[in-house]
C-alpha positions, -999 to +999 in steps of 0.1 A: -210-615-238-241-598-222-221-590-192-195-571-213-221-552-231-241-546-201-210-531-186-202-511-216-236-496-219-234-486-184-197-469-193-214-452-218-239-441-197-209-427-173-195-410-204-229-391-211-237-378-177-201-364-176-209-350-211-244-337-196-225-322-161-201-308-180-224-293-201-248-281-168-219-268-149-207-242-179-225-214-165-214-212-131-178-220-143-177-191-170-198-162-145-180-168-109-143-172-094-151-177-057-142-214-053-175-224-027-195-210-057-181-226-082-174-260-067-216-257-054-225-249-088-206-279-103-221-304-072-252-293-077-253-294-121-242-332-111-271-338-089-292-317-114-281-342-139-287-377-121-318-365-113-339-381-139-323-416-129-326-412-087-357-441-090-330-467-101-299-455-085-297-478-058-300-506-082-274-491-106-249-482-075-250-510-063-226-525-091-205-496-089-198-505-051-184-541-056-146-533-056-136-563-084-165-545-104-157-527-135-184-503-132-166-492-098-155-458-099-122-464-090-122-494-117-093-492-143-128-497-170-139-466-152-111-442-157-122-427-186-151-408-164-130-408-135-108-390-154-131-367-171-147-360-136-112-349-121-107-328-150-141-306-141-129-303-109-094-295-120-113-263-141-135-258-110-102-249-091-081-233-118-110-207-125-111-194-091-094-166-071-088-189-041-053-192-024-042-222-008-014-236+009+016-258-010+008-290-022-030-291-023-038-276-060-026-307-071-047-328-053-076-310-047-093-320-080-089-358-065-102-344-033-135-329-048-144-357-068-145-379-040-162-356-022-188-360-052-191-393-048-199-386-014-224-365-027-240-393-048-239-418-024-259-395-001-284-381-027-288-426-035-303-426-002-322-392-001-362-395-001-366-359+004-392-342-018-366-333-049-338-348-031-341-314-008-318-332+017-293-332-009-291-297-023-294-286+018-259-310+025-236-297-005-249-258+010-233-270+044-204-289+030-190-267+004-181-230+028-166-254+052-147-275+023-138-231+011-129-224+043-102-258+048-085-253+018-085-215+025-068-217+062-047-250+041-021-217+039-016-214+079+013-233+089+000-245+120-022-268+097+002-282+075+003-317+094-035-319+092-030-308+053-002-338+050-025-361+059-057-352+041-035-353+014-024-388+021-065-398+014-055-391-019-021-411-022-042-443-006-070-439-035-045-443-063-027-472-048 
C-alpha cells in the first residue's frame, strides 16, 4: 500500500505543477500570437515552475524513466497530466498567427510536449548557475522549431513532415 500512495502523491504532485505552469504560462499566452514566443514563454513558465524541485529531480526522474512505471509520462496512471500538458500546448498553438502545412495542427500539441520533456530531461542534468544552460537551449530550439512548422507549408517538405509526424503515431502505440 505505500507504493500506491507514494505513486499517488507523486501524481498529485504532476497534477500541481500543471496547475502551477498553467497558471505561469497565462501571461505570455493572453499578450502574444507569434507561436516561438508563445511556445518560449510556456517552456520557460515550466522550467520556471520545477525550479524549486531541480536538487531532487534526478532522484524523482528517475521513476518516471522505467517504462512499466506508473509515474512514466507516457503511463496510462499518467494521463491525466499528460493530458493536461497537451492541452497547454494545444492553447499555445491555437492562440497564435502561425500558418502551417496540412496535418500538423493536430499533432503539434503531441509534438511540443515531447519536446518539453526534452526540455526536462535536459534541465535534470543542467548544473549551470540557475539552470542558465537551460533557458540558453529552449532560446536556440524554439525559432528553429517556428521556423519547421513554418516551412511544414512548402511541398517539397511534405515527406520530411510525414514522418515527423509518424514520431507521434509511434508514442501513442
Amino acid at each position: 500500500m505505500l507504493a500506491s500512495s507514494k505513486e499517488e502523491l507523486i501524481q498529485e504532485f504532476y497534477a500541481r505543477n500543471h496547475a502551477d505552469h498553467l497558471a505561469a504560462s497565462r501571461s505570455v499566452l493572453a499578450a502574444e500570437t507569434d507561436l516561438a514566443t508563445r511556445l518560449a514563454g510556456a517552456v520557460r513558465a515550466l522550467v520556471d515552475v520545477l525550479a524549486p524541485y531541480h536538487s531532487f529531480a534526478a532522484t524523482f526522474n528517475k521513476h518516471a524513466a522505467e517504462p512499466a512505471s506508473p509515474l512514466s509520462p507516457f503511463s496510462p496512471q499518467s494521463s491525466p497530466a499528460r493530458i493536461a500538458s497537451v492541452a497547454l500546448d494545444q492553447e499555445v498553438i491555437e492562440g497564435s498567427t502561425a500558418w502551417m502545412g496540412p496535418g500538423v495542427r493536430e499533432h503539434l500539441p503531441e509534438l511540443f510536449w515531447l519536446y518539453s520533456l526534452g526540455i526536462t530531461l535536459f534541465w535534470v542534468h543542467d548544473k549551470s548557475d540557475g539552470c542558465s544552460r537551460t533557458y540558453r537551449l529552449i532560446d536556440a530550439t524554439v525559432p528553429v522549431i517556428a521556423q519547421l512548422v513554418a516551412t511544414s507549408r512548402l511541398p517539397a517538405l511534405c515527406r520530411t513532415l510525414r514522418d515527423l509526424l509518424a514520431v507521434v503515431e509511434c508514442h501513442r502505440e
